[in-house]
C-alpha positions in Angstrom: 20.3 24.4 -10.3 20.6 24.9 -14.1 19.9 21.1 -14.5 17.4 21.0 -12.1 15.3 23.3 -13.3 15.9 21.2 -17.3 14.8 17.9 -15.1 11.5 19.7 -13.7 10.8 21.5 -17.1 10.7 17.2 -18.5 8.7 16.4 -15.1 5.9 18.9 -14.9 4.2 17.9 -18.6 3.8 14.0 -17.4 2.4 15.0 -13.7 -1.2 16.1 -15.4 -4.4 15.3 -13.7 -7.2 15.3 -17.0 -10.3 14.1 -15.0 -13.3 15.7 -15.6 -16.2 13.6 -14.0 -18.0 15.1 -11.5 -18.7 12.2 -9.6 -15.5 10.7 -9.0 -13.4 14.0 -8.0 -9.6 13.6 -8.1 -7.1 16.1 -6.1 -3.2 16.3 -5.9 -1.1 17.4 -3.4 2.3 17.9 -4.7 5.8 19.2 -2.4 8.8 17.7 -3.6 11.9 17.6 -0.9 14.2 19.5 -3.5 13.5 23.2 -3.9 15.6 25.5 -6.0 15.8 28.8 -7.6 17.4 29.1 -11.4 16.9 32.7 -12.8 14.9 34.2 -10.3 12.2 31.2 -10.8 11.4 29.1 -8.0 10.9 25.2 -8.4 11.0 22.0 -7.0 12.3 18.1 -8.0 11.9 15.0 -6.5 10.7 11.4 -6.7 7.0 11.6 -6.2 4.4 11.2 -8.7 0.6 11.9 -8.8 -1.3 11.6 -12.7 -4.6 10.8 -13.7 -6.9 10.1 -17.0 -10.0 8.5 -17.6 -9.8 5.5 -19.9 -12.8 3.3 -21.5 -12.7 -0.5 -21.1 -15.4 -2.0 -22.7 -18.0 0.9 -23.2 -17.4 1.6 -19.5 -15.9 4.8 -18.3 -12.9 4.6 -15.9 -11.2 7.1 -13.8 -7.2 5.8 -13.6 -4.5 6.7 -10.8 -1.5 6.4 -10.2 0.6 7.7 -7.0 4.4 7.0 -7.0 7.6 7.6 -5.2 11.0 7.1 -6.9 13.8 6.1 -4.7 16.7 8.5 -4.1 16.8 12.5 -3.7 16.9 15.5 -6.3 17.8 13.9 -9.6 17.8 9.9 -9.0 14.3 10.5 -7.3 13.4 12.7 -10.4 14.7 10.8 -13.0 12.8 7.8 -11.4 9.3 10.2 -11.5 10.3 10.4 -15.3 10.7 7.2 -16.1 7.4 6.4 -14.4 5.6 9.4 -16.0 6.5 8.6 -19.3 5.8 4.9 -19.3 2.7 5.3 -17.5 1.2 7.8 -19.7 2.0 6.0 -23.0 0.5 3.2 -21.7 -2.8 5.0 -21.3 -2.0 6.5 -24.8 -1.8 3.6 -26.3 -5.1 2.1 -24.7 -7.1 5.5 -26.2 -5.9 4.4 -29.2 -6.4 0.6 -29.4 -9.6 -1.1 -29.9 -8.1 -4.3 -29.0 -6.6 -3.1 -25.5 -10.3 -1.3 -25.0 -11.4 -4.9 -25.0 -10.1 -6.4 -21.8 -11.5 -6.1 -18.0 -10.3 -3.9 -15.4 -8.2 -6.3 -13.5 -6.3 -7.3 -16.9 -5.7 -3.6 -17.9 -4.2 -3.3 -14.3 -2.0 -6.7 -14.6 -0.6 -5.2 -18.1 0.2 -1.6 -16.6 2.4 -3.6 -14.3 4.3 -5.9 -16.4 5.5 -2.8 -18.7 6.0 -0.6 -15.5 8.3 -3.5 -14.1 9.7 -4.7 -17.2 11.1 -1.0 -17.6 12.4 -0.4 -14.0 14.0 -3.7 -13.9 16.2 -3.3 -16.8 18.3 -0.6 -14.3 19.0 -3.6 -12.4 18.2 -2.7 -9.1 19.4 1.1 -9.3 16.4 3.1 -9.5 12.6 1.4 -8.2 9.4 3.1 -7.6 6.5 2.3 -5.0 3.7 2.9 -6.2 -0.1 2.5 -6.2 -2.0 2.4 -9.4 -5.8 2.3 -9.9 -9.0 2.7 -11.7 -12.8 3.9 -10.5 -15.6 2.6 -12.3 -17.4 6.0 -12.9 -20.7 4.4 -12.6 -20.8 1.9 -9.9 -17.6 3.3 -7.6 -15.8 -0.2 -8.0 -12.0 0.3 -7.1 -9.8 -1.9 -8.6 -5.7 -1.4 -7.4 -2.4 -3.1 -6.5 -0.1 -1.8 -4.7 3.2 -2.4 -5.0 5.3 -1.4 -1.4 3.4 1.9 -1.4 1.8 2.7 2.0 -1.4 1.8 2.6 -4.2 3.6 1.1 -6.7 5.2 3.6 -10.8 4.9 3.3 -12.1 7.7 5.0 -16.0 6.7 5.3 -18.6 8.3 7.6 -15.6 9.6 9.5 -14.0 6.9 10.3 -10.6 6.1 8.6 -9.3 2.0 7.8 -6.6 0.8 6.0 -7.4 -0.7 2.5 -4.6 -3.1 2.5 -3.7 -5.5 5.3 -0.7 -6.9 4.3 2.1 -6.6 1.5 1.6 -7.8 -1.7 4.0 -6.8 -4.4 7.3 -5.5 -3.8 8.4 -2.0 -5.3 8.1 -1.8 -9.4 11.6 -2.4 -10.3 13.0 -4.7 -7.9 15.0 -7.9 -9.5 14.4 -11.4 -9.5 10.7 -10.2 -8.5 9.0 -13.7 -9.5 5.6 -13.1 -7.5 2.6 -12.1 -9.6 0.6 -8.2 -9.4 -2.2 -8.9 -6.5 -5.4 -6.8 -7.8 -7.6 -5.6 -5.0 -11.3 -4.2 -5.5 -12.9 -1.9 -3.2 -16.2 -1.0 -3.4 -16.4 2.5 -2.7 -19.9 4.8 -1.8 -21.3 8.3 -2.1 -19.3 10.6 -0.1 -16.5 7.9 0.7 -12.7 9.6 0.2 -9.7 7.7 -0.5 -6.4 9.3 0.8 -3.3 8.0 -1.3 0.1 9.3 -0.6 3.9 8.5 -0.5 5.5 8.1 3.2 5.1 10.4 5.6 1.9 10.6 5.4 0.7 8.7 7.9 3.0 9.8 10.5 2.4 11.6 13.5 4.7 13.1 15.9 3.8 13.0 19.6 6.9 14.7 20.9 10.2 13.7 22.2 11.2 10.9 24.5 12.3 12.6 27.6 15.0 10.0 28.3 16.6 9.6 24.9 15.4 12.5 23.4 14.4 10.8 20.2 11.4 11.8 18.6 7.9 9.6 19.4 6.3 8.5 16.2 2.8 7.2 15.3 3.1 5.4 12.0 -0.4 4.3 12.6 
């Protein structure tokens, strides 16, 4: 538990959400599988990942994303959610800071987040991945740009009626060797009012009870 609680300690910092625009809003929802108590304080590890920061690519404001889920349990899931936290958040770092990297479009900004993501995970050879979508709002017109990489499906919730975003796979999990397909960008163009729902899986399961024959459990994963 000891090292547990060290691991979320190193966690919680990365996992920020420093949006401030009114008109692109930004929520997390956050409940890792591994829950412990060290010293009378109660907390939680585990592979997902939720962070968010606005950026400026060519004098235009952005709103960035990203929502991940490490493979493996407790540590390995945690230490994946690390990994990802800290790469991901130097890489916006380092775009604050560069003129240069300010200079390019949305899509390119996107392509580049992916090869250092990738380039990173894949150096474990195979023993620690992330899905993962990661994205960027236009904070003026609502344009969505994305890829996702084995993550399920985002959701567009729009005058009440919910549709998948994605229609097919595109890009395998961040990390996974002798990956030789290129990042797929998608755009969405999102309107007043719509919601995107983004989550690890789970999500988009629904149980409708148990089969009364072989009493295993009937799931939706629609």
């Amino acid at each position: 538990d000891g090292d547990y609680f060290l691991t979320s300690l190193l966690i919680k910092p990365l996992l920020v959400n420093q949006t401030k625009k009114e008109n692109v809003k930004l929520e997390f929802y956050l409940n890792q599988k591994k829950k412990f108590i060290f010293r009378k304080k109660e907390s939680e590890i585990g592979g997902d990942v939720c962070i968010a920061h606005m950026i400026t690519l060519k004098n235009r404001e952005y709103t960035v994303f990203t929502n991940g889920d490490a493979m493996g349990k407790s540590l390995q899931g945690a230490g994946g959610a690390l990994v990802m936290g800290v790469v991901f958040n130097s890489f916006i770092a380092r775009t604050k800071l560069n003129l240069q990297t300010q200079n390019i479009s949305p899509e390119e900004w996107l392509k580049e987040c992916y090869e250092e993501l990738h380039s990173i995970f894949v150096s474990f050879d195979g023993s620690m991945m992330i899905s993962a979508i990661v994205g960027m709002i236009d904070n003026e017109n609502g344009l969505m740009y994305y890829f996702n990489a084995e993550h399920p499906w985002a959701v567009l919730l729009r005058n009440n009626k919910a549709q998948f975003t994605d229609q097919e796979l595109a890009i395998r999990k961040i990390g996974t060797v002798d990956l030789d397909k290129g990042v797929v960008i998608k755009v969405v163009q999102l309107l007043p009012n719509d919601v995107v729902l983004i989550g690890s899986d789970g999500r988009d399961d629904i149980s409708l009870g148990t089969d009364p024959e072989t009493g295993l459990q009937i799931m939706n994963e629609d």
